[in-house]
C-alpha positions in Angstrom: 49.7 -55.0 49.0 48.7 -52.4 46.7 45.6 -51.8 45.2 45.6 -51.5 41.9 43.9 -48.8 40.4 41.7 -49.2 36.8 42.9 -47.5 33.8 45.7 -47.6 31.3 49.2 -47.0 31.9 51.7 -44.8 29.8 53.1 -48.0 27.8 50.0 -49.3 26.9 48.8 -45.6 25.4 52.3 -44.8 23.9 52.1 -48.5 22.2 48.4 -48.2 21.0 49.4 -44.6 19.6 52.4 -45.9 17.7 49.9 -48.2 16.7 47.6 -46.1 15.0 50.0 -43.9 13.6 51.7 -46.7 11.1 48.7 -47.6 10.3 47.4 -44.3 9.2 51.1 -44.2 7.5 50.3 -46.5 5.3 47.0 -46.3 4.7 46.8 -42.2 3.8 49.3 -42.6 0.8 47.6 -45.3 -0.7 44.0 -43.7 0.0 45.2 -39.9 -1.8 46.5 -42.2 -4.4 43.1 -43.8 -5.2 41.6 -40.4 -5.0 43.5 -39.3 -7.8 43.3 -42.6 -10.2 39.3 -41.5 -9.5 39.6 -38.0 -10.2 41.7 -38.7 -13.6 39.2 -41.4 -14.7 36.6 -39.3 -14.0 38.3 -36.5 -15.8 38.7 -38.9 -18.9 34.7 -39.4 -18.9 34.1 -35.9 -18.7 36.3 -35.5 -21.5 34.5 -38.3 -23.5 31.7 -36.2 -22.5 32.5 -32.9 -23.6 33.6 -34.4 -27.2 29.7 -36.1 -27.7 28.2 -32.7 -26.4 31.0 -31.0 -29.1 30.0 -33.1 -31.8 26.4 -32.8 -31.4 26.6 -28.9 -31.5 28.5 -28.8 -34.3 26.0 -30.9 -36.2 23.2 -28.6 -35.3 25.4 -25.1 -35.9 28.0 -26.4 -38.5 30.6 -25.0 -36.1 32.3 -25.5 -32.8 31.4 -23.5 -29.8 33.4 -20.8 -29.2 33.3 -20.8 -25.1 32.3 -25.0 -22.9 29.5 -22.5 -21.5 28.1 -22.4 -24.9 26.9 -26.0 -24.9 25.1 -25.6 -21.4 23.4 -21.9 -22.5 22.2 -22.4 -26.3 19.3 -20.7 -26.6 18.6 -21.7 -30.1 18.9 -25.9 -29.4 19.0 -28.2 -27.0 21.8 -28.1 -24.4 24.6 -30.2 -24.5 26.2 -30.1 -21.3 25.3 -30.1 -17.8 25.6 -27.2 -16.4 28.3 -27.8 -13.7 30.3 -28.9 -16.4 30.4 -26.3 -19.0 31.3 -24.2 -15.7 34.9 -25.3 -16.0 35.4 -27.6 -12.6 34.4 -31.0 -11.8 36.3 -34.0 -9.2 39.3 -31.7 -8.7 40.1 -30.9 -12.5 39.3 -27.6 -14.2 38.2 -27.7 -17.8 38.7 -25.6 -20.7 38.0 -24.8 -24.3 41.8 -24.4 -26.0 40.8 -23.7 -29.2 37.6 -24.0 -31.8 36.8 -23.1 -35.0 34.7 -24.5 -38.1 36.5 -27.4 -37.9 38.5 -28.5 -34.9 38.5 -28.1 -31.3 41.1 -28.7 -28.2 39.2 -29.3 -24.3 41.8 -29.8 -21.9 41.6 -31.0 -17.8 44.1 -29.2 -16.2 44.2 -31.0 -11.8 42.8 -28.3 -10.0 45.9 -29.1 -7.7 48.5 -30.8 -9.3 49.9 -33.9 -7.2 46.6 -33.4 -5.3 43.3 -34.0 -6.6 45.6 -35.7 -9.9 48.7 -36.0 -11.8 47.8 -36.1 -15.4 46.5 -33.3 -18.1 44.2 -34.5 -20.1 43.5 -33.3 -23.8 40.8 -34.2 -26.5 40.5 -32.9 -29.6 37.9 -32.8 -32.9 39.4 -36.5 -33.7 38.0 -37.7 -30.0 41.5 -39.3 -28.7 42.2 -38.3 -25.2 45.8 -38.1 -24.5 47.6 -37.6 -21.3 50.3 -34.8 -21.1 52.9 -35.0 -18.8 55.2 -32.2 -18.1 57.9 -32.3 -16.5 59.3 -30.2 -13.6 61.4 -27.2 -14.6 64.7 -27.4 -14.6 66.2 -24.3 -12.3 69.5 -23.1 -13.2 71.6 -21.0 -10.4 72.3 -17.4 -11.6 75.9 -16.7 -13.6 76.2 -14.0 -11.5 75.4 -15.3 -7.8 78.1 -18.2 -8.3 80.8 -15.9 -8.5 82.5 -16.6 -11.7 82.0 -13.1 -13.2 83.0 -11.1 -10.1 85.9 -9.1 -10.2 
């Protein structure tokens, strides 16, 4: 008789790998795509954020900051936005100040890689509605001239 010897043998580690491997199948989609429902919610709160701290300068300047940096640097008031946020970057999205003037104002959250760390653009304006934008994929057309129809 044989003495057998301790260890695994190449069935039992090719079955536990095959193991592991579905199960990190189908547990890595669904974790990215929790990461990116918390990155988007998160970007919606900043948003919500961003609108108070907008609101608040405007009331103490009687118009909208020019640059998101603006409400983290005033030197004549309080400031209105943490730092790291008037940066332009927080949880994968990347902020920034459209458009201001007296009277109206457009922040957007742009995924700092779309499909990534989020799907969704996020906009808020003066009125303090955050709407998503989705944009679809370009549509690439072949070139007239690579398809052969003009050739003579």
């Amino acid at each position: 008789m044989r003495k057998r010897e301790k260890g695994f043998t190449l069935i039992e580690i090719l079955t536990a790998s095959c193991i592991a491997s579905l199960i990190a199948l189908l547990a890595i989609p669904n974790f990215l795509r929790v990461w990116q429902d918390v990155n988007e919610r998160t970007a919606q709160e900043t948003l919500r954020t961003i609108h108070q701290a907008m609101i608040s300068y405007r009331g103490f300047n009687l118009s909208y900051p020019s640059t998101l940096s603006e409400l983290a640097d005033s030197e004549s008031g309080p400031h209105y936005l943490n730092q790291s946020v008037a940066g332009g970057k927080k949880s994968g999205y990347l902020y920034r100040l459209d458009s201001s003037d007296r009277y109206t104002f457009r922040v957007s959250a742009i995924p700092e890689n779309p499909g990534v760390s989020g799907n969704g653009t996020f906009v808020v304006t003066e009125a303090g509605v955050i709407q998503k934008i989705t944009i679809a994929a370009p549509t690439v057309f072949p070139n007239v001239s690579t398809i052969g129809f003009l050739e003579k």
